[in-house]
C-alpha positions in Angstrom: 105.7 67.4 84.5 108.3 66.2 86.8 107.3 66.2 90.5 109.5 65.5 92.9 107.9 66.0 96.1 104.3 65.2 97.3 102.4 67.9 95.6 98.1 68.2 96.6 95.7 68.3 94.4 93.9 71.5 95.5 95.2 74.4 97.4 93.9 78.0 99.2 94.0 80.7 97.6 92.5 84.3 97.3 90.5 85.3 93.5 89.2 88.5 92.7 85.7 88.2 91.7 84.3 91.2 90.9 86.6 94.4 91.2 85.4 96.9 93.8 86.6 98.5 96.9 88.3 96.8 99.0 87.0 98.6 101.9 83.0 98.4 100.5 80.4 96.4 102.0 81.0 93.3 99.2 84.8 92.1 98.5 86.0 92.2 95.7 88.0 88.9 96.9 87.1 85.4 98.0 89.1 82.9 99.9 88.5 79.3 97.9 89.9 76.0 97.3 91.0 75.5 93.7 93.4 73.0 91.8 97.3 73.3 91.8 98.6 74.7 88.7 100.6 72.2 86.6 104.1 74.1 85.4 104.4 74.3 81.4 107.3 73.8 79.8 110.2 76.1 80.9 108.3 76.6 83.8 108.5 75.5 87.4 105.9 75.1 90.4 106.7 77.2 93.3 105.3 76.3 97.1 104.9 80.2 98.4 106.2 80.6 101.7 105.4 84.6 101.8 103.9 87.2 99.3 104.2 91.2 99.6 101.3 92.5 99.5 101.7 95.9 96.7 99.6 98.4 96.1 99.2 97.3 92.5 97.5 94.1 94.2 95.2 97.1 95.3 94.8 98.4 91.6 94.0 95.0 90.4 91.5 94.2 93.1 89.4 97.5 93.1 89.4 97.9 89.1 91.4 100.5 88.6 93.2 98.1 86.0 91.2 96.2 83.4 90.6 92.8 83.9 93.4 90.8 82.2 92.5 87.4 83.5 88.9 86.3 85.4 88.7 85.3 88.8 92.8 86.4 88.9 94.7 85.6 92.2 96.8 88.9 92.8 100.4 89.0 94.4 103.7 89.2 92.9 106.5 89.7 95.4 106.2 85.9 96.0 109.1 83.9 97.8 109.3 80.3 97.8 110.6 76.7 97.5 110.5 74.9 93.9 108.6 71.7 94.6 108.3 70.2 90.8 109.2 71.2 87.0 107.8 71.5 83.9 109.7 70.3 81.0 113.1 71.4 79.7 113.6 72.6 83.4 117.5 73.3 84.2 118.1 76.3 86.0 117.0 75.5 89.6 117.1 72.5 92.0 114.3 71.1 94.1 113.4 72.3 97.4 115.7 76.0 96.4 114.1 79.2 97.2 113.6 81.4 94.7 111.4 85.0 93.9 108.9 85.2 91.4 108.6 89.4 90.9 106.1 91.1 89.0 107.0 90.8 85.2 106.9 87.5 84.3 107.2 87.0 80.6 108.4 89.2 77.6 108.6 87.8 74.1 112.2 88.0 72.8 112.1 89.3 69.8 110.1 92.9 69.5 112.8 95.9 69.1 112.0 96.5 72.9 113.6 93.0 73.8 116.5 93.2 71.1 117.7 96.9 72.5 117.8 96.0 76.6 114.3 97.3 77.2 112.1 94.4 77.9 110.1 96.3 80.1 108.8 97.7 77.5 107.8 94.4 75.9 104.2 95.0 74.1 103.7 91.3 74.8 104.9 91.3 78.2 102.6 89.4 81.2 102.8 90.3 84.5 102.1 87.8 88.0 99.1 88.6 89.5 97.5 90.6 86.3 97.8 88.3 83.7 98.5 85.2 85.5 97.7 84.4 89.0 100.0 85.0 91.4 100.8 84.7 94.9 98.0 84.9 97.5 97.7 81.3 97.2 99.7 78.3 98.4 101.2 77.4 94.9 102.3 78.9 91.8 104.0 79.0 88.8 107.0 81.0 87.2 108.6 80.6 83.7 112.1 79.7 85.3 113.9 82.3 83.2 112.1 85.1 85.0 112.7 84.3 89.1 115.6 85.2 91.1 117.7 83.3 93.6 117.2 85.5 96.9 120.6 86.2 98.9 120.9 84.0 102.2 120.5 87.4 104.5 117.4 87.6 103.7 114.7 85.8 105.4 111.2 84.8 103.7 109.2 87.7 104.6 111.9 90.1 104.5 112.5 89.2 101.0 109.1 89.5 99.8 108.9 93.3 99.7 112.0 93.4 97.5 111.0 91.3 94.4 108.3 94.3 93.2 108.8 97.4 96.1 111.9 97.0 96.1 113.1 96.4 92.4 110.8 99.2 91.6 112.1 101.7 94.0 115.7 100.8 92.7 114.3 101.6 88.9 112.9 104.4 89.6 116.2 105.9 91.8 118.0 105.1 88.6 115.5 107.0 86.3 115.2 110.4 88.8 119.0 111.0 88.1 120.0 111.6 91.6 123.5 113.3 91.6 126.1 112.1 93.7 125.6 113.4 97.4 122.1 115.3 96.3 119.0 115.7 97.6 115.9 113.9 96.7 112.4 114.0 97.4 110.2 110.9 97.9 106.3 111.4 97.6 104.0 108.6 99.6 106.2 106.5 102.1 104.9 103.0 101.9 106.6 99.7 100.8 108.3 100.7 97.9 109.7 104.1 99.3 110.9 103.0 102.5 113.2 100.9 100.3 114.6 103.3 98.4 115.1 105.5 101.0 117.3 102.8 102.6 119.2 103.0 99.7 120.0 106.4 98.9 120.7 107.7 102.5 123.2 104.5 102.1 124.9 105.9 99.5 124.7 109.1 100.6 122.0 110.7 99.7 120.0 113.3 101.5 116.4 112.3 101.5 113.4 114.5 101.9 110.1 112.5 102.5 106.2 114.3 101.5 103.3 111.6 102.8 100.2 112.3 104.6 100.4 109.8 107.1 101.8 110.5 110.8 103.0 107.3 111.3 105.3 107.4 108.3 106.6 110.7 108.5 107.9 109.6 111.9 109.2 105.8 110.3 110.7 107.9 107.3 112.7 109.7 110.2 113.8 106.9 112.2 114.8 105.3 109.2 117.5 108.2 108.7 115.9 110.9 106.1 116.6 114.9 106.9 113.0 116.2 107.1 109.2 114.4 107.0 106.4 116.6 106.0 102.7 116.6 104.4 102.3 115.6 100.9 101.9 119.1 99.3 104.0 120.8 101.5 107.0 123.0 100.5 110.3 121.4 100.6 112.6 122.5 103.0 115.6 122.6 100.5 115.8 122.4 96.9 115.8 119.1 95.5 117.9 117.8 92.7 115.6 114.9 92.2 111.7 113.5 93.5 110.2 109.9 93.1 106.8 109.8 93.3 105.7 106.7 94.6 101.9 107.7 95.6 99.2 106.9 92.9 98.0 110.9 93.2 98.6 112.8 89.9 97.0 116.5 91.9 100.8 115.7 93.7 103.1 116.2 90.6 102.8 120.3 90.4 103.9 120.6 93.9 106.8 118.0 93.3 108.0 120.1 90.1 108.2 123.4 92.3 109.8 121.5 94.8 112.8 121.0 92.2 115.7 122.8 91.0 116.5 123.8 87.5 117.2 120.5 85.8 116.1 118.0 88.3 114.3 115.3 87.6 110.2 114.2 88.6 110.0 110.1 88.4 106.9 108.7 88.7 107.1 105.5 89.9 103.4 104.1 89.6 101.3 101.7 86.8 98.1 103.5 88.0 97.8 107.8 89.2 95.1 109.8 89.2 94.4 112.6 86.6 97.1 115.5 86.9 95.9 118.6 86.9 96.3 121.9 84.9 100.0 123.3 85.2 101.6 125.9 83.5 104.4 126.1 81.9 106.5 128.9 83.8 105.8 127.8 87.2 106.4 123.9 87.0 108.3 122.9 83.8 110.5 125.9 82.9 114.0 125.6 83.3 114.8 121.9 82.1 112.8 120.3 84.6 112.0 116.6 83.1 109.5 114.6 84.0 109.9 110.5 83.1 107.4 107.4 83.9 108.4 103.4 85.3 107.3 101.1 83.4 107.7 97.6 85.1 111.4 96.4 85.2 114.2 94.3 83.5 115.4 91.5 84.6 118.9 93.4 84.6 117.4 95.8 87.1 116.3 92.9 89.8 119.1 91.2 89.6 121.2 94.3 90.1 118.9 95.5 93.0 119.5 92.0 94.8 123.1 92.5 94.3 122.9 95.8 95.9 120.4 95.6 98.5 122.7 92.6 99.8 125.9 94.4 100.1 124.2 96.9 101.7 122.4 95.4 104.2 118.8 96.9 103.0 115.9 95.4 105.4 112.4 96.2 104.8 110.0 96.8 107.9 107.2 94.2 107.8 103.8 93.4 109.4 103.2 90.1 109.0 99.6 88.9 107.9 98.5 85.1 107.5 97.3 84.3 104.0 93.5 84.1 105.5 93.8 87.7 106.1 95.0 89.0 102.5 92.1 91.1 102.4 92.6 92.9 105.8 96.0 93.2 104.3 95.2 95.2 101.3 92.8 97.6 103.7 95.7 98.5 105.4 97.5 99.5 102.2 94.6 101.4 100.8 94.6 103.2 104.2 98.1 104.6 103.4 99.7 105.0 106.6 102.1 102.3 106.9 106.0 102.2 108.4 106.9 99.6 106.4 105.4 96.9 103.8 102.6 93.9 104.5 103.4 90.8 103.7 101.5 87.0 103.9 102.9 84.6 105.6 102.1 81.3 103.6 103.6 78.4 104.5 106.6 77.4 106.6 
């Protein structure tokens, strides 16, 4: 390993011990004091200067998907500064700020990889899932997989759009959103007051369906026609719906909601059981319905392209990283106009 500026031997960071609610009388997280990782080869060590915090963060803290790796730090919307490398290291320079996102490693070679869809990588790892991530002071990132972050951006603001952001943008893609059409967003946190940015941007009209008062009234401020409850019927027909909350009882609401051929995407890694629908009322006429899996690397860097040249600025409340669990609360609590994030380091 080549080090190239002072690096500790132990740092802070935040573990999940035993999944559970993150709201229950025991944490499922602790705050300790463990050993800096080393970068492997290809890899390089990251000092974090801000993490997101994600919803998935919330998944992996409170079990509701399996344990990949013990005692797992969570966070993957990391922004920082590279502070040493492993070997065969060439892409980056010291002290440059760069974005470690969520998917962190694919293999290559699998017919996934070969045909553009490494998302779909069977052997893929993810930050903060299979490898710990960025509630912590360092970490480390296969150098193939971070992003440079464009100069408007500062730290914190650029935290929500490694994972929320290049999320949002997949999912937009996948919903098939016709030029100048109208689509519906279900659940209005992070990752939707994102994409809302950038479809009214490009001329979109945007429809928003959350349960929280506070972000009906941020989704409106922010520029989208109408803000309503979650299972409410949509003023207009919509051409196209992203459903961002983790609430599968949502999706036959969000199909009547839509015209002949439009387009249901839903956007999570985790929902809740859907239930019964029939085939008349909430499939018929060439409705499809299409999951997100993850991301390519294509679609981040494209989303960071776009999300500079048009100016797109999440809303964030600001959290020290001592305070990652008070953090995640707030997301589980579902009302937020905006996106949490940790403020790490200077």
């Amino acid at each position: 390993m080549e080090i190239n500026e002072k690096i500790p031997e132990t740092m802070h960071a935040w573990e999940v011990v035993k999944p559970g609610p993150v709201d229950g009388e025991i944490s499922p997280l602790k705050f300790v004091e463990k050993p800096v990782p080393r970068p492997k080869r290809g890899e390089v060590l990251v000092r974090v200067l801000a993490c997101g915090v994600c919803h998935t963060d919330l998944h992996v803290s409170e079990g509701d998907l399996p344990i990949h790796q013990l005692n797992v730090t969570p966070g993957h919307e990391i922004v920082g500064r590279v502070a040493a490398f492993g070997d065969d290291t060439q892409r980056f320079k010291l002290g440059e700020r760069i974005g470690i996102p969520w998917f962190r490693h694919a293999c290559g070679v699998c017919r996934f990889c070969r045909s553009g869809r490494e998302n779909l990588c069977p052997h893929s790892i993810y930050t903060g899932w299979d490898h710990d991530g960025g509630y912590a002071e360092y970490v480390t990132v296969p150098e193939g997989f971070a992003y440079r972050i464009p100069e408007r951006f500062d730290d914190l603001t650029a935290a929500p759009l490694l994972c929320a952001g290049i999320i949002g943008y997949r999912a937009f893609r996948r919903a098939n959103v016709p030029t100048g059409g109208r689509l519906g967003l279900y659940g209005f946190g992070g990752s939707a007051h994102i994409t809302a940015q950038i479809a009214i941007k490009q001329g979109i009209e945007v429809h928003v369906f959350t349960r929280g008062n506070d972000a009906q009234k941020f989704a409106l401020q922010l520029g989208c026609a109408s803000a309503q409850g979650a299972y409410d019927k949509s003023p207009v027909p919509l051409d196209s719906a992203i459903m961002f909350a983790p609430a599968g009882q949502m999706i036959p609401n969000a199909l009547e909601n839509l015209v002949s051929g439009g387009t249901l995407a839903l956007a999570g890694i985790h929902m809740s059981d859907v239930p019964t629908m029939t085939y008349q009322e909430h499939l018929f006429h060439e409705k499809v319905i299409t999951s997100v899996e993850s991301n390519t690397r294509r679609d981040g860097e494209e989303f960071l392209t776009l999300a500079d040249r048009l100016d797109i600025h999440p809303k964030v409340a600001e959290y020290p990283l001592k305070k990652a669990d008070e953090a995640l609360r707030r997301v589980k609590q579902g009302d937020i106009d905006g996106a949490c994030v940790l403020r790490v380091s200077q």
